[in-house]
PDB file of N, CA, C and O in Angstrom:
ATOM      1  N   UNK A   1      15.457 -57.165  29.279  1.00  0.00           N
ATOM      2  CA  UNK A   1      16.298 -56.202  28.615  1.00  0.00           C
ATOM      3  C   UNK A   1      17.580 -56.041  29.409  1.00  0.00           C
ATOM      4  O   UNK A   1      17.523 -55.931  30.634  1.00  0.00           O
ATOM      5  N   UNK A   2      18.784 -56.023  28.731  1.00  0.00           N
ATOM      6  CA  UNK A   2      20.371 -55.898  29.342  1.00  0.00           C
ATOM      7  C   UNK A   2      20.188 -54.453  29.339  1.00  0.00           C
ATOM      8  O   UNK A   2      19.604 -53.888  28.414  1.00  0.00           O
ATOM      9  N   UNK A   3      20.780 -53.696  30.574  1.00  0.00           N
ATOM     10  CA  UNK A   3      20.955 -52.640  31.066  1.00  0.00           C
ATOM     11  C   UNK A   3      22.796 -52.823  30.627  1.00  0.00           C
ATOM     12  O   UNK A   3      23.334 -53.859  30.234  1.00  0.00           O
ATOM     13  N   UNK A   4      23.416 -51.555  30.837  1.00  0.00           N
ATOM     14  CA  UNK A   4      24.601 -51.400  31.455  1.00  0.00           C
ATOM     15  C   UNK A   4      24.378 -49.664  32.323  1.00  0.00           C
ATOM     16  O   UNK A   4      23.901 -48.554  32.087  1.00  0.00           O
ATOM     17  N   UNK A   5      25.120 -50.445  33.452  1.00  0.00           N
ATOM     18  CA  UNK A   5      25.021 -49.898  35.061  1.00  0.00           C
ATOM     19  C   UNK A   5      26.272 -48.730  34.606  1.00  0.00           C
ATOM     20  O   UNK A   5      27.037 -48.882  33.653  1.00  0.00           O
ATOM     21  N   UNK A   6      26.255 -47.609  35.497  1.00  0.00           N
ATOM     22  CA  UNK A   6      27.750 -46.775  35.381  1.00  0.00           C
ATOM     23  C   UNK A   6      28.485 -47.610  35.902  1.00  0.00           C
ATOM     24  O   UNK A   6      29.622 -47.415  35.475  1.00  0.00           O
ATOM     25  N   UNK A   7      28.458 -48.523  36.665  1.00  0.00           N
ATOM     26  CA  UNK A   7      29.800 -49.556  37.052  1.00  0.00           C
ATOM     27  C   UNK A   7      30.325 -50.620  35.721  1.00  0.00           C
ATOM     28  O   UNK A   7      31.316 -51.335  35.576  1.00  0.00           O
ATOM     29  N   UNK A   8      29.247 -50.349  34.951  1.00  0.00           N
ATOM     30  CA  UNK A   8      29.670 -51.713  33.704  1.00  0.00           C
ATOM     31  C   UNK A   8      30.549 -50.317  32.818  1.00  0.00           C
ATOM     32  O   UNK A   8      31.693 -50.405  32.372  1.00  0.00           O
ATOM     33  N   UNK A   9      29.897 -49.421  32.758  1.00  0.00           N
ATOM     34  CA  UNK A   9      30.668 -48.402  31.528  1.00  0.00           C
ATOM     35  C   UNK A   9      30.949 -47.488  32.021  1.00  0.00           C
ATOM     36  O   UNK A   9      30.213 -46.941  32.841  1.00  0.00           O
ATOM     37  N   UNK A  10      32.417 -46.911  31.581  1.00  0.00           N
ATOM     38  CA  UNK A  10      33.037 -45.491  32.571  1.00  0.00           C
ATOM     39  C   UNK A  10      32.717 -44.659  31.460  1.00  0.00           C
ATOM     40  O   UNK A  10      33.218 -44.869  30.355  1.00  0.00           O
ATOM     41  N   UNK A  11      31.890 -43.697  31.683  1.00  0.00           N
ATOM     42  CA  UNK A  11      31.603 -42.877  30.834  1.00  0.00           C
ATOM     43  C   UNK A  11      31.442 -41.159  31.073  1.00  0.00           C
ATOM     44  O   UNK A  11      30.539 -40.699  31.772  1.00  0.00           O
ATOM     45  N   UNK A  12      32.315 -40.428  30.479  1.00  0.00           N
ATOM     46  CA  UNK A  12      33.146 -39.192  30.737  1.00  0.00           C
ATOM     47  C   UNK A  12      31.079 -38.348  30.899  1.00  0.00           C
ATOM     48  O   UNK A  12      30.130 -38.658  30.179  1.00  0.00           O
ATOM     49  N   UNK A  13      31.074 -37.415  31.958  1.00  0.00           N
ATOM     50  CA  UNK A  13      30.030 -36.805  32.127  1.00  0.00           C
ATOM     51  C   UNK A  13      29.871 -35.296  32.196  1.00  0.00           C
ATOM     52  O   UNK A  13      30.099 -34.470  33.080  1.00  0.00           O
ATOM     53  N   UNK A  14      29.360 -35.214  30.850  1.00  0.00           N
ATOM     54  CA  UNK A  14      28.987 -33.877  30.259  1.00  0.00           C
ATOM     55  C   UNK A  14      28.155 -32.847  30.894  1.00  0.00           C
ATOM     56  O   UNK A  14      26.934 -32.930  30.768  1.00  0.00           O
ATOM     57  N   UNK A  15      28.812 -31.645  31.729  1.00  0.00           N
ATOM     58  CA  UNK A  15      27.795 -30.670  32.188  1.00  0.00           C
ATOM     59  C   UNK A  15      26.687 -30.032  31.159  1.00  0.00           C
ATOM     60  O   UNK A  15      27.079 -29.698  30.041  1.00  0.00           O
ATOM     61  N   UNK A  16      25.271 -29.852  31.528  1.00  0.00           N
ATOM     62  CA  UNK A  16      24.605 -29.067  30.433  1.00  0.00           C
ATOM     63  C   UNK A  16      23.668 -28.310  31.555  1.00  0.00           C
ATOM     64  O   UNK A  16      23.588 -28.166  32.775  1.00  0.00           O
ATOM     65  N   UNK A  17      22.962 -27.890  30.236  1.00  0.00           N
ATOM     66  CA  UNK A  17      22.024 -26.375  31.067  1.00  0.00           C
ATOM     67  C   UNK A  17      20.394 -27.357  30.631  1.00  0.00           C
ATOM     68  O   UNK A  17      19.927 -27.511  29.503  1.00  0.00           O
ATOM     69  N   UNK A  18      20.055 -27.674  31.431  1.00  0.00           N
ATOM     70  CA  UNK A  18      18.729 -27.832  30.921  1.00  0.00           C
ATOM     71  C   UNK A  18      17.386 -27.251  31.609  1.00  0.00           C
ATOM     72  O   UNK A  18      17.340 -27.106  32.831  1.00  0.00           O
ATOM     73  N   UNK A  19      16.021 -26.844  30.559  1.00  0.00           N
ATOM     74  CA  UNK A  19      15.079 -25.897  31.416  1.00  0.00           C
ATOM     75  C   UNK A  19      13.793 -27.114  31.752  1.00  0.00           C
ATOM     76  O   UNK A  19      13.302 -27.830  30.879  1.00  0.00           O
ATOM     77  N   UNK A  20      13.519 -27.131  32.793  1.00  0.00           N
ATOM     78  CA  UNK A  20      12.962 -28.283  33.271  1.00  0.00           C
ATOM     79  C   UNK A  20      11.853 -27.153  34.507  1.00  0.00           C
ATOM     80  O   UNK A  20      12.170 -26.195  35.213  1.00  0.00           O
ATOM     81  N   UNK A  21      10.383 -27.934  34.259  1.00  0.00           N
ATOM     82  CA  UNK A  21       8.881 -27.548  35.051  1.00  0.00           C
ATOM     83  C   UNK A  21       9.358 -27.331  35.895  1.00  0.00           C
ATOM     84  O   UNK A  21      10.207 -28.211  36.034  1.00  0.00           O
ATOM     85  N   UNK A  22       9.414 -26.558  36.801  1.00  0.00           N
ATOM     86  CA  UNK A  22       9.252 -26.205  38.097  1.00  0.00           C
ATOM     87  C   UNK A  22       8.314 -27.042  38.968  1.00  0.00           C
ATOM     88  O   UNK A  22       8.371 -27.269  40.177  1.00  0.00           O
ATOM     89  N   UNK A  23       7.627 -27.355  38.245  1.00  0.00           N
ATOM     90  CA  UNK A  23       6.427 -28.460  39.501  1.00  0.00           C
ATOM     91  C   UNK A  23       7.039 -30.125  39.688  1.00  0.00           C
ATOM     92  O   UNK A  23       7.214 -30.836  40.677  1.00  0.00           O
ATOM     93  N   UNK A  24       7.232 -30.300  38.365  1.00  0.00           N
ATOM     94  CA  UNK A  24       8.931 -31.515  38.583  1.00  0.00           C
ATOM     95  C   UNK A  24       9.501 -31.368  39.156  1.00  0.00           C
ATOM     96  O   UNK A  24       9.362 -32.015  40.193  1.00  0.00           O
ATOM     97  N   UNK A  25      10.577 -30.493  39.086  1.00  0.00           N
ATOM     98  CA  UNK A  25      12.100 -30.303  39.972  1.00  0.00           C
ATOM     99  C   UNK A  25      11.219 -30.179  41.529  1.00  0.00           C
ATOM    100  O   UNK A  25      12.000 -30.569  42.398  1.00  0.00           O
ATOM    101  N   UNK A  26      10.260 -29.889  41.975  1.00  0.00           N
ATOM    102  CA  UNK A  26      10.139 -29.334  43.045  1.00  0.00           C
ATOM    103  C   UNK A  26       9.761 -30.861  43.153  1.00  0.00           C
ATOM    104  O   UNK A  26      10.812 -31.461  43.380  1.00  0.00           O
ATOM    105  N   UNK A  27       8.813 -31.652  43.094  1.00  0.00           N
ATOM    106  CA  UNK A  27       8.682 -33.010  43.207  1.00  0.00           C
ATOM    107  C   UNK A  27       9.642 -34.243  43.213  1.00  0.00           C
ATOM    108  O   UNK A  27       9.573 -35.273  43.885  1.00  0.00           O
ATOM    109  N   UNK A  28      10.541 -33.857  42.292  1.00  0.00           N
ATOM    110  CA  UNK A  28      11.877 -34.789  42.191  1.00  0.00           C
ATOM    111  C   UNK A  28      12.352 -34.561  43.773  1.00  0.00           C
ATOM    112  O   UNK A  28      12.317 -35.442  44.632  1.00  0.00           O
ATOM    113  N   UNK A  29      12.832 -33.097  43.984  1.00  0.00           N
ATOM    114  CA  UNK A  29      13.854 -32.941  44.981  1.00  0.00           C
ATOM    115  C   UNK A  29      12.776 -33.285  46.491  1.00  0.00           C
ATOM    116  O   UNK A  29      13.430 -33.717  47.441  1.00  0.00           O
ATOM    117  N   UNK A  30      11.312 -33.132  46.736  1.00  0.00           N
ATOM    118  CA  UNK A  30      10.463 -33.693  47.466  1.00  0.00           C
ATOM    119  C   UNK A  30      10.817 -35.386  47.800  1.00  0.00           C
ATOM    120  O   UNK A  30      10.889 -35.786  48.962  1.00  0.00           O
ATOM    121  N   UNK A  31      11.016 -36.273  46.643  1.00  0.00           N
ATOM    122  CA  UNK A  31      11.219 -37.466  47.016  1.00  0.00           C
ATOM    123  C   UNK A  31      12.515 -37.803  46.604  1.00  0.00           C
ATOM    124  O   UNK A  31      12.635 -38.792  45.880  1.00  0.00           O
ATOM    125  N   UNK A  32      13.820 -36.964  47.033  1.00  0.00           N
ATOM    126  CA  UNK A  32      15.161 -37.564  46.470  1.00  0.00           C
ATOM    127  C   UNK A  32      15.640 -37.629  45.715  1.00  0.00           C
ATOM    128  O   UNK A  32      16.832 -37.830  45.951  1.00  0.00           O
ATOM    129  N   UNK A  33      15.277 -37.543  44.210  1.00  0.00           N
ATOM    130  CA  UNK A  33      15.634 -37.884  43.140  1.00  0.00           C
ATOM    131  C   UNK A  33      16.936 -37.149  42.119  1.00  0.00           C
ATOM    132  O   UNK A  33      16.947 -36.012  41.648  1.00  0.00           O
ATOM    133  N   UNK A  34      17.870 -38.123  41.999  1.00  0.00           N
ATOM    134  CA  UNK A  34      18.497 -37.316  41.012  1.00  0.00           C
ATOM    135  C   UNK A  34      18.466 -36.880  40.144  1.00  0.00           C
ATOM    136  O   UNK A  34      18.516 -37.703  39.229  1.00  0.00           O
ATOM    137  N   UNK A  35      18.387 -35.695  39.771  1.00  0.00           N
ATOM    138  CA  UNK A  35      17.539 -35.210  38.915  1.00  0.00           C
ATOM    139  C   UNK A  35      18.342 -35.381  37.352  1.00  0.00           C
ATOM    140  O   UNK A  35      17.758 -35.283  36.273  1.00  0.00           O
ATOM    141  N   UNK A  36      19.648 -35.628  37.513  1.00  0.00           N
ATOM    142  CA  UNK A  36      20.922 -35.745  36.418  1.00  0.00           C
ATOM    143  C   UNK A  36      20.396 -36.758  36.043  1.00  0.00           C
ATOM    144  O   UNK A  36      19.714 -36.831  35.020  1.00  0.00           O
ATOM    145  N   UNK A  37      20.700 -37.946  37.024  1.00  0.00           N
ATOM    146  CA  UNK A  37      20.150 -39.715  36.850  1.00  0.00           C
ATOM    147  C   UNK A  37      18.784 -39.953  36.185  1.00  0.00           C
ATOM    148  O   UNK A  37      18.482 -41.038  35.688  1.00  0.00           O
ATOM    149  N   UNK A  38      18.142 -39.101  36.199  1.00  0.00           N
ATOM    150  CA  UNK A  38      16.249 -38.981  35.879  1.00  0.00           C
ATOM    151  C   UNK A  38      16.545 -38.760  35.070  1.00  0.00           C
ATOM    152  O   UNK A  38      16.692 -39.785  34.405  1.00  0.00           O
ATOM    153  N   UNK A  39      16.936 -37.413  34.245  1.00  0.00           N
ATOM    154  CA  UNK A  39      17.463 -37.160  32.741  1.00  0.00           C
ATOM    155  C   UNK A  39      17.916 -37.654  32.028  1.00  0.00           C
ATOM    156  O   UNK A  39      17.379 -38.083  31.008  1.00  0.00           O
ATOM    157  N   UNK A  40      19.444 -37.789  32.440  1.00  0.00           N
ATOM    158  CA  UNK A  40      20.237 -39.179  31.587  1.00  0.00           C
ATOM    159  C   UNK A  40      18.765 -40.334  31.227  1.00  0.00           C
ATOM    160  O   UNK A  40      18.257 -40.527  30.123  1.00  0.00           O
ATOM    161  N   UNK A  41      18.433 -40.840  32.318  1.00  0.00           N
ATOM    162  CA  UNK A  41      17.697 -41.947  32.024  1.00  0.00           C
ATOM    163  C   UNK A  41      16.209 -42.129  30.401  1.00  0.00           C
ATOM    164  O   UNK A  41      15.825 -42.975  29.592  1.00  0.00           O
ATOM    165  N   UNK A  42      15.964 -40.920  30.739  1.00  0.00           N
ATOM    166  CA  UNK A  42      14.804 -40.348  30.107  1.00  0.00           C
ATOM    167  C   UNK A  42      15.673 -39.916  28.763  1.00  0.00           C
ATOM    168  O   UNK A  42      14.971 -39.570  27.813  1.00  0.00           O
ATOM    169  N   UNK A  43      16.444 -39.901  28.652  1.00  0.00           N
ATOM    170  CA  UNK A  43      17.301 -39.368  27.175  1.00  0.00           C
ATOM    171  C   UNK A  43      17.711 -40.590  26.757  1.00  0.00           C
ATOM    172  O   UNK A  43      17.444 -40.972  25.618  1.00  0.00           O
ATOM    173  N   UNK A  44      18.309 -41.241  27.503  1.00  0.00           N
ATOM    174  CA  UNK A  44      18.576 -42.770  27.010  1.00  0.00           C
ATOM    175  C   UNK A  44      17.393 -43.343  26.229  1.00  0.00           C
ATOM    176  O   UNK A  44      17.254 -43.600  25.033  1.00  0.00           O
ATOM    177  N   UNK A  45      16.464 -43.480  27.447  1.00  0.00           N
ATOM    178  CA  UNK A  45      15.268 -44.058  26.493  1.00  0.00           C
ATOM    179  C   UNK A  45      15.150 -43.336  25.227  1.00  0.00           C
ATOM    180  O   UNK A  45      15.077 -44.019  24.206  1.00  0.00           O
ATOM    181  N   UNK A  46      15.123 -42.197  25.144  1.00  0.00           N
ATOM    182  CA  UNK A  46      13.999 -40.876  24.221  1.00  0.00           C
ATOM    183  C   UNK A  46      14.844 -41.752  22.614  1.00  0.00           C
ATOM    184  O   UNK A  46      14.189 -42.090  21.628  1.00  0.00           O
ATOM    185  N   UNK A  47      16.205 -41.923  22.745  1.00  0.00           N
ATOM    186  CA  UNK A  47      17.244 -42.469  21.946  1.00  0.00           C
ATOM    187  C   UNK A  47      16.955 -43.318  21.308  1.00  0.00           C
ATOM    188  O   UNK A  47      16.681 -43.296  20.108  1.00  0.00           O
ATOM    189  N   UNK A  48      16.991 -44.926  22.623  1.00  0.00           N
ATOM    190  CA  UNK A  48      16.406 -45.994  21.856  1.00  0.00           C
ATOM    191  C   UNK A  48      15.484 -45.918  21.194  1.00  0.00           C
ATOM    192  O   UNK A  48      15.677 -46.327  20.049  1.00  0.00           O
ATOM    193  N   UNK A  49      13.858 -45.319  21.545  1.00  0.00           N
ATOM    194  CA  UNK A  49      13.064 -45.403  21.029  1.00  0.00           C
ATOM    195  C   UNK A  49      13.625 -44.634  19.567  1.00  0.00           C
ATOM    196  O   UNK A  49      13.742 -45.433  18.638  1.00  0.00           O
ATOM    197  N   UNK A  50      13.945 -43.364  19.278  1.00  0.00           N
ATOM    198  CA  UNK A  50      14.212 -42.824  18.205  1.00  0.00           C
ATOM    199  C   UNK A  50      15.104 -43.990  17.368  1.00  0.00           C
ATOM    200  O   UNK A  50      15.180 -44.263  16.170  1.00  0.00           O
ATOM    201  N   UNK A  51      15.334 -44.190  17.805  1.00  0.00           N
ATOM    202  CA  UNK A  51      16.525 -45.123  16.862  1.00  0.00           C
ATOM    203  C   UNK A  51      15.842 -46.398  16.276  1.00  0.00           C
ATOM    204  O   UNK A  51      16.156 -46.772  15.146  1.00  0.00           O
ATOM    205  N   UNK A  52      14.704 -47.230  17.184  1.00  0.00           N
ATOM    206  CA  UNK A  52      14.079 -48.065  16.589  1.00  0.00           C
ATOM    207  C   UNK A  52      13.313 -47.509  15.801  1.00  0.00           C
ATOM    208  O   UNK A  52      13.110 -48.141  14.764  1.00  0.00           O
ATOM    209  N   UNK A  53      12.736 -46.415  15.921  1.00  0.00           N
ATOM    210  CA  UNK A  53      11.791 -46.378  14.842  1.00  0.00           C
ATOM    211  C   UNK A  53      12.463 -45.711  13.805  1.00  0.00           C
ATOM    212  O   UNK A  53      11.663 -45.417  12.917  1.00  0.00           O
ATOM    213  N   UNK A  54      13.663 -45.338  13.549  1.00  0.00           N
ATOM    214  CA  UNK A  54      14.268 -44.756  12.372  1.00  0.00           C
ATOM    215  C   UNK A  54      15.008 -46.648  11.492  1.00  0.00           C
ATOM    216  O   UNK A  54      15.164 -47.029  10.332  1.00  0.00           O
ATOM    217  N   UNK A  55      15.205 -47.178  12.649  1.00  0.00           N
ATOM    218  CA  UNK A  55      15.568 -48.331  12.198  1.00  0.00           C
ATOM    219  C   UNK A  55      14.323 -48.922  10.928  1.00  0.00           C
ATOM    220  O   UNK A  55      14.511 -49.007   9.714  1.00  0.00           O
ATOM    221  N   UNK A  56      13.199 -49.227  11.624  1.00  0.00           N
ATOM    222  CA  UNK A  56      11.907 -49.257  11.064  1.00  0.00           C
ATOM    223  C   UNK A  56      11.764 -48.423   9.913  1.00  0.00           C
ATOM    224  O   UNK A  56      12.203 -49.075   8.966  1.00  0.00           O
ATOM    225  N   UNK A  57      11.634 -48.059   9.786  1.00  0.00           N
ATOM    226  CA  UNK A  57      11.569 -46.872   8.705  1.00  0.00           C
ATOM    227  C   UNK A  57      12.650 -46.495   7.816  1.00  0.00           C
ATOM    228  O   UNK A  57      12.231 -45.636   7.040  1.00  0.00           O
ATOM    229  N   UNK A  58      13.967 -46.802   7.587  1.00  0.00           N
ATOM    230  CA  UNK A  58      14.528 -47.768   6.899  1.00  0.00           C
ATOM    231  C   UNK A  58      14.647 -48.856   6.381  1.00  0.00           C
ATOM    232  O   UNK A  58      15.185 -49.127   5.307  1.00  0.00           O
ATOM    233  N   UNK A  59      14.101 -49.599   7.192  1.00  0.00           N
ATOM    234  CA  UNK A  59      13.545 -51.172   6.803  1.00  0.00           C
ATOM    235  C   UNK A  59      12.837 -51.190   6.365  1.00  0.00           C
ATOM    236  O   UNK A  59      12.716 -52.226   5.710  1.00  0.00           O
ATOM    237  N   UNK A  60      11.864 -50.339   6.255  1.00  0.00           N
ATOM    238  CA  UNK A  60      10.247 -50.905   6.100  1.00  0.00           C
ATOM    239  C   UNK A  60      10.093 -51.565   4.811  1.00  0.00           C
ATOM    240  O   UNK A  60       9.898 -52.776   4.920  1.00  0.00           O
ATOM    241  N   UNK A  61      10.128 -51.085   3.541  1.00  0.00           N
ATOM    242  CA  UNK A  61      10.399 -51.835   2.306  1.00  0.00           C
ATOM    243  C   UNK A  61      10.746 -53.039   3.350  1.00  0.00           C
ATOM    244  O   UNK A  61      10.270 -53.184   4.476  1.00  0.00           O
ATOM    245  N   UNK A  62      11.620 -53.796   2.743  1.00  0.00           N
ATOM    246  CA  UNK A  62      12.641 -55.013   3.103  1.00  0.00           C
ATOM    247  C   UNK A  62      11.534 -56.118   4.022  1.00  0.00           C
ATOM    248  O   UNK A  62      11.227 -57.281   3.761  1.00  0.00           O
ATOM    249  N   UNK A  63      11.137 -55.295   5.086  1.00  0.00           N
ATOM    250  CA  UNK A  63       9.925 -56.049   6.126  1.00  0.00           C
ATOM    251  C   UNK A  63       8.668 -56.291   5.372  1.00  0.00           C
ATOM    252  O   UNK A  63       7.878 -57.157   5.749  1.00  0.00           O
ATOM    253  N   UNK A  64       8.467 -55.604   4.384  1.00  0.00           N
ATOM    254  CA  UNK A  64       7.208 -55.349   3.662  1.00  0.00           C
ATOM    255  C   UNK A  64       7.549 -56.654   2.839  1.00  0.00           C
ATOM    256  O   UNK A  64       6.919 -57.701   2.983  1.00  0.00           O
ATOM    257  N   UNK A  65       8.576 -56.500   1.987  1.00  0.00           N
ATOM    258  CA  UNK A  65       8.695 -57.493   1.054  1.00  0.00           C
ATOM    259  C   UNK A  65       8.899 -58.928   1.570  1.00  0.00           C
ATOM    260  O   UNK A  65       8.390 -59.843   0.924  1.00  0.00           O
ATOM    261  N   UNK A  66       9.585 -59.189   2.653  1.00  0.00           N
ATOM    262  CA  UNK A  66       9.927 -59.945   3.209  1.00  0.00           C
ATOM    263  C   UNK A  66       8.518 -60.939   3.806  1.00  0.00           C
ATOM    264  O   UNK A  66       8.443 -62.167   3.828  1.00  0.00           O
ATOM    265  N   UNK A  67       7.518 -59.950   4.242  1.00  0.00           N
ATOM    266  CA  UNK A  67       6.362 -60.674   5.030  1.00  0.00           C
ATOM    267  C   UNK A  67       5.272 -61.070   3.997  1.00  0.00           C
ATOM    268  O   UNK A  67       4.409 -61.931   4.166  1.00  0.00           O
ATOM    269  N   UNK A  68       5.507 -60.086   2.601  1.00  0.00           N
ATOM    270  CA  UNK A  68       4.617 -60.458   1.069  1.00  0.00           C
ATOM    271  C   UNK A  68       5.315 -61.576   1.127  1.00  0.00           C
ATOM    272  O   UNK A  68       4.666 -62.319   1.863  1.00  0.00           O
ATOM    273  N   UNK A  69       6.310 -62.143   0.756  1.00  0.00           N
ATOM    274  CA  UNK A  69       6.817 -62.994   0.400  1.00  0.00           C
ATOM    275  C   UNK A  69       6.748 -64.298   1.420  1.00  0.00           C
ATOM    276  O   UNK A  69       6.652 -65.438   0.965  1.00  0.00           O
ATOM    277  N   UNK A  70       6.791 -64.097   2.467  1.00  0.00           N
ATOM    278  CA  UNK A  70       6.095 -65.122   3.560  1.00  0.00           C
ATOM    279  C   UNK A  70       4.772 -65.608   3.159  1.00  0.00           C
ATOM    280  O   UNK A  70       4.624 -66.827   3.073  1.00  0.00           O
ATOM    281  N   UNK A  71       3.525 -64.616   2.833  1.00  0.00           N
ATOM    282  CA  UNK A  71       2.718 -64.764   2.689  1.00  0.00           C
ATOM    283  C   UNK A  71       2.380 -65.384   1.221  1.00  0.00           C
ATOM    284  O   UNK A  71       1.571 -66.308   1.302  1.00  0.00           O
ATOM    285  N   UNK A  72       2.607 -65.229   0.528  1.00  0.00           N
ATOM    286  CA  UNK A  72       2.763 -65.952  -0.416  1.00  0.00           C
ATOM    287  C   UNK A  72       3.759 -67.538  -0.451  1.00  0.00           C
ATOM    288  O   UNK A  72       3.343 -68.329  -1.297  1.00  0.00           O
ATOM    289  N   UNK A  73       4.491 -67.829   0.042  1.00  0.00           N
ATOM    290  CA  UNK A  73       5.268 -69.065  -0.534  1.00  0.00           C
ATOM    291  C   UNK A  73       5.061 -69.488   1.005  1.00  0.00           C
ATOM    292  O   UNK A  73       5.084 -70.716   0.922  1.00  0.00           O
ATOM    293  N   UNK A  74       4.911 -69.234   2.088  1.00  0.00           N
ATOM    294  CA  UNK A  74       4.767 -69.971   3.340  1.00  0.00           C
ATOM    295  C   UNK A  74       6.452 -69.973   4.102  1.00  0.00           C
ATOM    296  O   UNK A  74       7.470 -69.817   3.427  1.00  0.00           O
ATOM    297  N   UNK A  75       6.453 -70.068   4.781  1.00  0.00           N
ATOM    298  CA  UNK A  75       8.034 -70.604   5.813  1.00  0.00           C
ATOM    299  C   UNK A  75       8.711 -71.978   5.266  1.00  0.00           C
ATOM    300  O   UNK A  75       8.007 -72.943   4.968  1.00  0.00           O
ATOM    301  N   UNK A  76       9.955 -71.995   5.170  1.00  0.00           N
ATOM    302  CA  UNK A  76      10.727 -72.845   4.807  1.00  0.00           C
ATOM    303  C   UNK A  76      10.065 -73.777   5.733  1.00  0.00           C
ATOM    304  O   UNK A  76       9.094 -74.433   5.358  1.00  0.00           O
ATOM    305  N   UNK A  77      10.627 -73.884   7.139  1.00  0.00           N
ATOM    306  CA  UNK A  77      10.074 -74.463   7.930  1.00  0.00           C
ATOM    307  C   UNK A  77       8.884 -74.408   9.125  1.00  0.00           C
ATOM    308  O   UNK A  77       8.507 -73.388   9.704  1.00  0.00           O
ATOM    309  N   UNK A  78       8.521 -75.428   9.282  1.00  0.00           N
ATOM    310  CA  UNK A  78       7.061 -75.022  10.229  1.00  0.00           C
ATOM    311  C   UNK A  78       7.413 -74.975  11.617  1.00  0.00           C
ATOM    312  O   UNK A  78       7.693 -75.978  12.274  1.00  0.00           O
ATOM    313  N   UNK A  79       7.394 -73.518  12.167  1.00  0.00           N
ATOM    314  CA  UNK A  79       7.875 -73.268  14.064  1.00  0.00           C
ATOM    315  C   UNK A  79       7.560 -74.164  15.082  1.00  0.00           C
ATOM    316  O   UNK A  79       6.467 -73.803  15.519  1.00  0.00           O
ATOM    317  N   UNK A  80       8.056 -75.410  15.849  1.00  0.00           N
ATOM    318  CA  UNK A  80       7.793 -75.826  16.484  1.00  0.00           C
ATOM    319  C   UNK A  80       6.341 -75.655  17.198  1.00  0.00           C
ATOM    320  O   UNK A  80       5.375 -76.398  17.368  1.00  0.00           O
ATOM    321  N   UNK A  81       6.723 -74.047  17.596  1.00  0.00           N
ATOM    322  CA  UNK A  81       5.117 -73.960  18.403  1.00  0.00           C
ATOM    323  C   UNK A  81       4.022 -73.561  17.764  1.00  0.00           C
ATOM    324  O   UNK A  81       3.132 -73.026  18.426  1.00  0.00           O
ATOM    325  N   UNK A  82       3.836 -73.777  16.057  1.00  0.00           N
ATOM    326  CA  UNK A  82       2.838 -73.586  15.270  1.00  0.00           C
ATOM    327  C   UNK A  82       2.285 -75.497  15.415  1.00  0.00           C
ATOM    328  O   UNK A  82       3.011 -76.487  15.327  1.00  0.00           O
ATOM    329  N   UNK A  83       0.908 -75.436  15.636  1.00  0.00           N
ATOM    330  CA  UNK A  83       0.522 -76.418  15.855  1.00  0.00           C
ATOM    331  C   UNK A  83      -0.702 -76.592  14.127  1.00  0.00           C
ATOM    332  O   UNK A  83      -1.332 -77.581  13.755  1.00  0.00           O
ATOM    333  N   UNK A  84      -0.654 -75.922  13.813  1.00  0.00           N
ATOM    334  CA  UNK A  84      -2.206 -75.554  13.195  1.00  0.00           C
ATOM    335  C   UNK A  84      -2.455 -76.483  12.252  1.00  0.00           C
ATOM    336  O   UNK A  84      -3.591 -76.959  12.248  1.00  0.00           O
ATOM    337  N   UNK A  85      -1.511 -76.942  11.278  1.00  0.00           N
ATOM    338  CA  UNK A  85      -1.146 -78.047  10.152  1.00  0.00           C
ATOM    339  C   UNK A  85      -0.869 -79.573  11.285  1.00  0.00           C
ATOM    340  O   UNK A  85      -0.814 -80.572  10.568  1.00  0.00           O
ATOM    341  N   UNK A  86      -0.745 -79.829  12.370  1.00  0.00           N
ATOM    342  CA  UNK A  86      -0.661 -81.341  12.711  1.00  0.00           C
ATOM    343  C   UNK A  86      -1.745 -81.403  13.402  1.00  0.00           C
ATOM    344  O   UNK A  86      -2.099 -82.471  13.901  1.00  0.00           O
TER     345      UNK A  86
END
């Protein structure tokens, strides 16, 4: 998976208020951790994931029809690493 680093993207950084466990923060700041950098990070993800599965779920028809239709008429062509027919 391609990352981009804050050195690849300059990106303007938004103060917020956030309410976060007390048994976390006390553990984060126990082993160093930025706790901004931990967040950001964890929101990034929370994103992608939301976004693929809204992607999905827009698609779904389209994937549905698409894999009926595989299943029925077969692949134009046969995938190199399908061995099963030679």
């Amino acid at each position: 998976m391609i990352t981009n680093t804050d050195a690849e993207i300059k990106v303007r950084r938004k103060p917020v208020t956030l309410t976060i466990r007390e048994d976390i923060m006390r553990d984060a700041k126990s082993l160093s951790l930025n706790a901004s950098k931990a967040a950001e990070a964890g929101i990034a993800e929370a994103l992608r994931k939301a976004r693929g599965e809204r992607w999905l779920a827009e698609n779904r028809d389209a994937i549905l029809a698409y894999n009926t239709e595989i299943e029925a008429r077969g692949v134009a062509i046969q995938p190199l690493w399908d061995e099963s027919d030679r």
